[in-house]
C-alpha positions, 0 to 999 in steps of 0.5 A: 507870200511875204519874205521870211528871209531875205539874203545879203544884198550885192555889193553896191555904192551909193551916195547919200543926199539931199534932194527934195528931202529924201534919200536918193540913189541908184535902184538894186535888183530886189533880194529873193525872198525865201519863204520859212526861214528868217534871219540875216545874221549881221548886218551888210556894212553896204550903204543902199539906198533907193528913194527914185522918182518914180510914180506909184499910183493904186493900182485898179485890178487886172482882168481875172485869170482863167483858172481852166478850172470846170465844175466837178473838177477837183479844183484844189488840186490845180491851185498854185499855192505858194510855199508853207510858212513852218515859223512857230505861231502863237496861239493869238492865230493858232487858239482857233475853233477849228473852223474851215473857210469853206464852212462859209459856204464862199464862192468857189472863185474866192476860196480859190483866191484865199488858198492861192493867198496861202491861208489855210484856215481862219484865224481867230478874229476872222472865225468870229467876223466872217459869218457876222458880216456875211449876214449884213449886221453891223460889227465893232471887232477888236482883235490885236495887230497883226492877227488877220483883221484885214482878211476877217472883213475882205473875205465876207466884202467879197463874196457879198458883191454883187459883178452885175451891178456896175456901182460902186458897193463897198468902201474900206476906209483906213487911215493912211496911203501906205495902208491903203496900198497894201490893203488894194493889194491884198484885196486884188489878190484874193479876187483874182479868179473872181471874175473882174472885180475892180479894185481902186485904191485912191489916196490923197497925195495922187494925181486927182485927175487919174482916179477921176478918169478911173472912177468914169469905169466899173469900180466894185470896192474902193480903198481910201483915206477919208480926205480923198474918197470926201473930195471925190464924193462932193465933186459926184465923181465916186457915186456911193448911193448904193454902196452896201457896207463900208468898213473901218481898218484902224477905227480909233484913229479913224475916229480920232480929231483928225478924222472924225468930222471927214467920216460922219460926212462920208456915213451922210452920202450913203444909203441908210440901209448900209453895213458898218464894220469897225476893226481895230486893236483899241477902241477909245471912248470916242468909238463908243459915241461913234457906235450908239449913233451910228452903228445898228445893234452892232456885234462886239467881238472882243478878242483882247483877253491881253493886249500885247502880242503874246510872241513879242518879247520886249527890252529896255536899255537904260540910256543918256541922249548921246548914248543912243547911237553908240547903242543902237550901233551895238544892237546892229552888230548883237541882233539877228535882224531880219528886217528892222522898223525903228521909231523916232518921234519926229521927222527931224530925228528920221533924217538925222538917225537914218544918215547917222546909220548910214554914216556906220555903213548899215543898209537904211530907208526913212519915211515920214509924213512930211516926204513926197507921196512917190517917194512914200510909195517907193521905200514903202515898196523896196521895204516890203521886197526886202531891197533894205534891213533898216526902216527908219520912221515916225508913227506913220508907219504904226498903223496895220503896216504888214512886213513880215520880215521885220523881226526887230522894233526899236524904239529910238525915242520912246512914245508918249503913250501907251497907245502909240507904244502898242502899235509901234511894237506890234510891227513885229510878230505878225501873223503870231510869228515871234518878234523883238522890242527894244526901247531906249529909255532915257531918265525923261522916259522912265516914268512913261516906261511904268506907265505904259507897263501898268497900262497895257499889263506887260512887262518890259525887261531890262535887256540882257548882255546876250537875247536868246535868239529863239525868241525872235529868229525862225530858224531856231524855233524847234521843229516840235514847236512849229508842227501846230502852226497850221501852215498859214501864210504870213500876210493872213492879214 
């Protein structure tokens, strides 16, 4: 279960330079999670950061645990789940049709594996999807961030393998490695008790002779980007003639300039009769083009009656350039951050801002597309435990990037678009939890901030002197608020 809270790190002394790019220093022990509760109160004036060349490769699933469990056995009692998440949730997770996974009639094996995650019950996009896909019809779901899109096509992905056919059956596209990485994960977890399905999630950036030598065993689903899984396909090493669905995470991007050619290549390497799912929380009109060519009658769930999410409250501060530090230093010292991601829109301002903050004597990460993949994989790894407060990135980190702890958004420079803005902000708030947006707004963004309200129908606020805390820090939420939550976890993702 993700953190919720996560305490104050040890006192440590760390160097900050320069070495291939990146921030280096000495690893700490990770902070304990604890579960329900959230908020820091202000920030560590320790500088920590842990950036070490070390190898993270996707991980291929580990044999199944032996749960001991016989039939007839009351098996829920012998599940370990973890705590419950008592956060206020909004109604993007909670307006459900009262559904109960076990409606679906699943394998025992993978209920086990979505308790054992901490979801109690469908949400509202996996409600609609779920049965859909287990049918084999193909799906164009839109839902919004952060509302269990990923669970909504695994759970159906799952139970539709076939553990005695050792092929290839199912392949999840997304658009970038650190996606791909949690989605395996995620993935993994759920299958656990399955009895050995191996998971592979294969990215660019990797050693290309490994997941080469992993594709000469059983694999059952890969997690991939396109440009990787294409290469793999041509060379005949990943042999998808007999994979049976395959399903986009991030479809509009997916589908973007940068991916579109890579993607209908793939679509041409597999049986005809093969299962499309498309899921993201906007869909362009070059989806629409995707869909009349390649999807068959597909089923539209629309869940976007709004676009924002409804439990993330957003700010502006009207700035000049040279305020902008001075600002975000206030903010540091004003909020109750849990965990923040703050958005630059280059990989020249990562840098600078992330030493900058640094320099104030907060706790900071960067992370951007330009950086070695190992050290990607290793913020992205600390990040997620909670062995640093502040992330700084560029729009890599706005797609399906699940940190529950992360309270606050900053928007350091404002997006061009609203597209972009969306995503940015819905890094907070997973999961219908409460979260913060906060833009710096200089006079070149003025009109982009208008534009970006009337787009997306939302109102972004003049920030106060003082933010209530309730609107973004669990441990205020009202206990009355919280007892229609359901208990779900935080990575229902």
């Amino acid at each position: 279960m993700a953190t919720a809270r996560t305490e104050n790190p040890p006192s440590m002394v760390m160097g900050l330079r320069k070495q291939n790019g990146q921030l280096r220093g000495q690893q700490q022990k990770p902070i304990t999670p604890q579960a329900g509760s959230s908020g820091f109160g202000s920030q560590s004036t320790k500088n920590t950061h842990i950036v070490q060349n070390v190898s993270q490769t996707p991980a291929v699933s580990q044999p199944p645990q032996n749960s001991g469990i016989r039939f007839g056995d009351d098996w829920k009692k012998a599940l370990q789940l973890p705590p419950k998440d008592m956060r206020i949730k909004t109604s993007d997770v909670t307006a459900t049709k009262g559904n109960e996974f076990e409606d679906y009639c699943l394998k025992r094996e993978l209920l086990m594996g979505i308790f054992e995650m901490g979801w109690e019950k469908p949400s509202p996009i996996q409600e609609e999807s779920i049965p859909i896909a287990l049918s084999g019809r193909d799906i164009l779901a839109r839902a919004k961030n952060g509302t269990g899109k990923s669970g909504a096509y695994l759970i159906p992905l799952l139970e539709r393998l076939d553990l005695k056919k050792d092929c290839i059956q199912a392949i999840v596209m997304v658009p970038t490695r650190e996606l791909a990485l949690q989605v395996s994960q995620i993935c993994i977890q759920i299958s656990k008790h399955m009895g050995g399905v191996k998971v592979m999630a294969t990215t660019g950036g990797t050693n290309l002779r490994d997941d080469i030598m992993r594709l000469d065993e059983t694999v059952h689903v890969v997690i991939a980007t396109p440009g990787r899984i294409l290469d793999l396909i041509k060379k005949g090493v990943a042999k998808v003639d007999r994979v049976q669905m395959m399903v986009m995470d991030e479809a509009d991007k997916l589908l973007s300039l940068d991916f579109v050619v890579l993607i209908e290549e793939i679509i041409s390497y597999l049986p005809k009769n093969r299962q499309i799912l498309l899921y993201s929380a906007t869909f362009p009109i070059s989806v629409q083009k995707f869909m009349s060519k390649y999807l068959q009658k597909p089923y539209e769930i629309n869940l976007m009656d709004e676009l924002t999410l409804k439990g993330i409250t957003q700010f502006y501060a009207y700035v000049t350039e040279r305020q902008k530090v001075h600002c975000l230093n206030t903010l540091f010292s004003r909020l109750q951050i849990n965990q923040s991601i703050i958005f630059c829109n280059s990989t020249q301002r990562v840098e600078l801002l992330a030493k900058k903050i640094t320099q104030l004597g907060y706790s900071c990460f960067y992370i951007h597309a330009k950086m070695m993949q190992e050290y990607r994989n290793r913020v992205f790894h600390d990040f997620r435990n909670g062995l640093c407060r502040n992330l700084v990135c560029t729009d890599l980190f706005t797609r399906g990037i699940d940190i529950q702890a992360v309270n606050v958004v900053i928007n350091f420079d404002f997006p061009k678009n609203a597209e972009t803005y969306l995503h940015r902000i819905g890094r907070s708030g997973r999961f219908g939890h409460l979260g913060l947006a906060i833009n710096l707004i200089t006079s070149e963004d003025r009109f982009n901030l208008k534009s970006i309200e009337d787009q997306l129908v939302t109102e972004i606020k003049p920030i106060p002197s003082t933010i209530d805390k309730s609107l973004y820090v669990a441990e205020y939420h009202s206990e009355v608020n919280s007892q229609d939550e359901g208990g779900r976890s935080d990575e229902q993702q």
